[in-house]
DONUPA-181952 format. One record per residue (C-alpha): residue in one letter; x, y, z; chain. Coordinates in Angstrom, 1 decimal, padded with zeros to 4 digits. Example, Ala and Ser with C-alpha at 12.3 -4.5 7.8 and 13.67 -1.06 7.14 Angstrom:
REM DONUPA-181952
+---------+--------+--------+--------+--------+
! residuo !     xx !     yy !     zz ! cadena !
+---------+--------+--------+--------+--------+
!       A !  012.3 ! -004.5 !  007.8 !      A !
!       S !  013.7 ! -001.1 !  007.1 !      A !
+---------+--------+--------+--------+--------+
//
This chain:
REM DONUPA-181952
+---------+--------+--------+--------+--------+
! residuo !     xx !     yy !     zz ! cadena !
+---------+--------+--------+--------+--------+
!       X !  117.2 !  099.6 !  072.4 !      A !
!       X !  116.5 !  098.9 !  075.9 !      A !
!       X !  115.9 !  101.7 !  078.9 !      A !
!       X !  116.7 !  101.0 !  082.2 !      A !
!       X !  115.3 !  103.3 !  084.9 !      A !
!       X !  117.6 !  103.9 !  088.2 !      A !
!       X !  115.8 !  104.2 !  091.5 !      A !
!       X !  118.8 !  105.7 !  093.3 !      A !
!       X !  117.2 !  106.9 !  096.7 !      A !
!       X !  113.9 !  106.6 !  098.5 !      A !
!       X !  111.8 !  109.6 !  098.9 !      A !
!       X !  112.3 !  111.9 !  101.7 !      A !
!       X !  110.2 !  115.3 !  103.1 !      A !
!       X !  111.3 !  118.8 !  101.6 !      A !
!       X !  111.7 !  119.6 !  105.4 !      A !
!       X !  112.3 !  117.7 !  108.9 !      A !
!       X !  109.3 !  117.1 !  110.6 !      A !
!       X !  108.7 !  119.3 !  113.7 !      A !
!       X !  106.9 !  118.0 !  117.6 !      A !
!       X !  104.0 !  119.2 !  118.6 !      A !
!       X !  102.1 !  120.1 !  121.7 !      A !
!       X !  098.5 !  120.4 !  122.3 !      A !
!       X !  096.3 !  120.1 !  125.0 !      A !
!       X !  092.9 !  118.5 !  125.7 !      A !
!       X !  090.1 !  119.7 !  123.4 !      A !
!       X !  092.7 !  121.5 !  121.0 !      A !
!       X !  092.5 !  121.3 !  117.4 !      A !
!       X !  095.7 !  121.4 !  115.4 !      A !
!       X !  095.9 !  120.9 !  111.8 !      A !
!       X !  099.7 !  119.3 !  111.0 !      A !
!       X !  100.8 !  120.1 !  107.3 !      A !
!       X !  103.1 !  117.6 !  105.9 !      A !
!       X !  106.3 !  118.6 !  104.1 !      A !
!       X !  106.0 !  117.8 !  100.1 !      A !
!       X !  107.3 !  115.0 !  099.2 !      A !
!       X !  110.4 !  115.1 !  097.2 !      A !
!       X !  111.5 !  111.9 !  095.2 !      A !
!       X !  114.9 !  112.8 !  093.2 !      A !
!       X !  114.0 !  110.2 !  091.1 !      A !
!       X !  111.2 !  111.6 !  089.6 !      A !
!       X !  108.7 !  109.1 !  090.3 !      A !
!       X !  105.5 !  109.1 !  091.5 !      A !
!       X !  105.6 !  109.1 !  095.9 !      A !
!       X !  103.1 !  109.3 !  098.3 !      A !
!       X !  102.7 !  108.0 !  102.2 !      A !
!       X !  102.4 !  104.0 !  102.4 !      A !
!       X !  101.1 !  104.3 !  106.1 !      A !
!       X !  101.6 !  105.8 !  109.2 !      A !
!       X !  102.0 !  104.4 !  112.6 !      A !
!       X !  101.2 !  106.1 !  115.8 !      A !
!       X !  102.7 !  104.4 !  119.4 !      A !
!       X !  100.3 !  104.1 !  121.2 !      A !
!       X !  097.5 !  104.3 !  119.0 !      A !
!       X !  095.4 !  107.9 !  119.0 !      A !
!       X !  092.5 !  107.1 !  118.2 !      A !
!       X !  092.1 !  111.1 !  117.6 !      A !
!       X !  094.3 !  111.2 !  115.0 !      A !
!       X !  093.3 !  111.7 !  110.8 !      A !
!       X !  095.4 !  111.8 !  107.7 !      A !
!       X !  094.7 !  113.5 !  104.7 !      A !
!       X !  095.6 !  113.6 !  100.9 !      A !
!       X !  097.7 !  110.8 !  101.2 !      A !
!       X !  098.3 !  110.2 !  097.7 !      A !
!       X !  099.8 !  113.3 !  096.9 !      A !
!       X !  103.4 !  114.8 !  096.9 !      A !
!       X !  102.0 !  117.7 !  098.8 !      A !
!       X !  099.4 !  118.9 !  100.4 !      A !
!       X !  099.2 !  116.2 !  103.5 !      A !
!       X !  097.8 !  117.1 !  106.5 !      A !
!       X !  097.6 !  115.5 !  110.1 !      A !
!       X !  094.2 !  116.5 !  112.1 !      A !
!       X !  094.7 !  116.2 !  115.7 !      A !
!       X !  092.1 !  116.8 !  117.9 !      A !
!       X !  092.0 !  114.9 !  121.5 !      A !
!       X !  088.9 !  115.1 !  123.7 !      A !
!       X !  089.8 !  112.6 !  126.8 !      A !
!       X !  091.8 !  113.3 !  129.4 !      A !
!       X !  092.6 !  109.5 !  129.1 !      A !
!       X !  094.5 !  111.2 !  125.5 !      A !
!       X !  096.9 !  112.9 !  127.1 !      A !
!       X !  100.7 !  111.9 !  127.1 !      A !
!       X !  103.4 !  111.6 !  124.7 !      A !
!       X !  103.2 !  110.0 !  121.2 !      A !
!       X !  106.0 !  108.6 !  118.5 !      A !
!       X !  104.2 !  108.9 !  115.0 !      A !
!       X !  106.1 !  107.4 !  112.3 !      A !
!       X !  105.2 !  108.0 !  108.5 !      A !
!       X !  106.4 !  105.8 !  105.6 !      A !
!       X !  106.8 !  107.2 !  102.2 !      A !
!       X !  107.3 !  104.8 !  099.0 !      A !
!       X !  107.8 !  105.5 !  095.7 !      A !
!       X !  106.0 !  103.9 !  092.9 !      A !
!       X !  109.0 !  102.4 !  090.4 !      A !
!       X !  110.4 !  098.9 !  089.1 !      A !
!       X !  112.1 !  098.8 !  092.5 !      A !
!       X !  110.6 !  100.8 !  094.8 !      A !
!       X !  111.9 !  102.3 !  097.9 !      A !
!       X !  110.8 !  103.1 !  100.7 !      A !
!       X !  111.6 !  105.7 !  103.6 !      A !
!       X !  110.3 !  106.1 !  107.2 !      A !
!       X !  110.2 !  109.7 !  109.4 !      A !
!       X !  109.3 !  110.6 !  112.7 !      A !
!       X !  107.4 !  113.4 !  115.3 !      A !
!       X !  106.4 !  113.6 !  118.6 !      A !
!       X !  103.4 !  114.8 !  119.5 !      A !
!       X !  102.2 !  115.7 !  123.5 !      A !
!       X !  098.9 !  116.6 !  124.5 !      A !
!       X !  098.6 !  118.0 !  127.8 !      A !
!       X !  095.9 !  117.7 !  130.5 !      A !
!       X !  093.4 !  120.9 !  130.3 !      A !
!       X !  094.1 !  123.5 !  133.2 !      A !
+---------+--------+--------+--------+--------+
//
């Protein structure tokens, strides 16, 4: 008897991800959405992208269907401005998908 397993749909986050603001010399801690993978298999974040780079910027727990965090914590004033941060999601199967999302996130110039 032979099994075949399905991998209908990529894994996606329980909830849309939301933009954040900050300013110079703020710390804010991001929590990531779990992971949902209707599937049932085993998902977790492949990468993540951040345009342009922020060099301020730490992931955590990224093996882990929940539980993720983003540390944000800029300290220039060359940091400030608006970034695109995208995060890929894959799931581990025969045929495994993949799945990208997006935030904004603006730090501000201190006052």
């Amino acid at each position: 008897m032979n099994v075949t397993f399905v991998n209908n749909q990529a894994p996606y986050f329980f909830e849309p991800l939301e933009n954040v603001q900050l300013a110079i010399n703020d710390t804010v801690v991001v929590k990531l959405p779990e992971i949902i993978d209707t599937d049932s298999s085993l998902a977790f974040i492949k990468r993540i992208q951040v345009f342009p780079i922020a060099s301020f910027l730490v992931l955590y727990n990224t093996k882990q269907k929940s539980g993720s965090y983003i540390t944000l914590k800029p300290t220039k004033s060359s940091h400030s401005g608006t970034y695109l941060c995208i995060i890929y999601l894959l799931d581990v199967s025969v045929t495994p998908r993949q799945s990208a999302f997006q935030f904004e996130f603006q730090v501000l110039k201190s006052i």
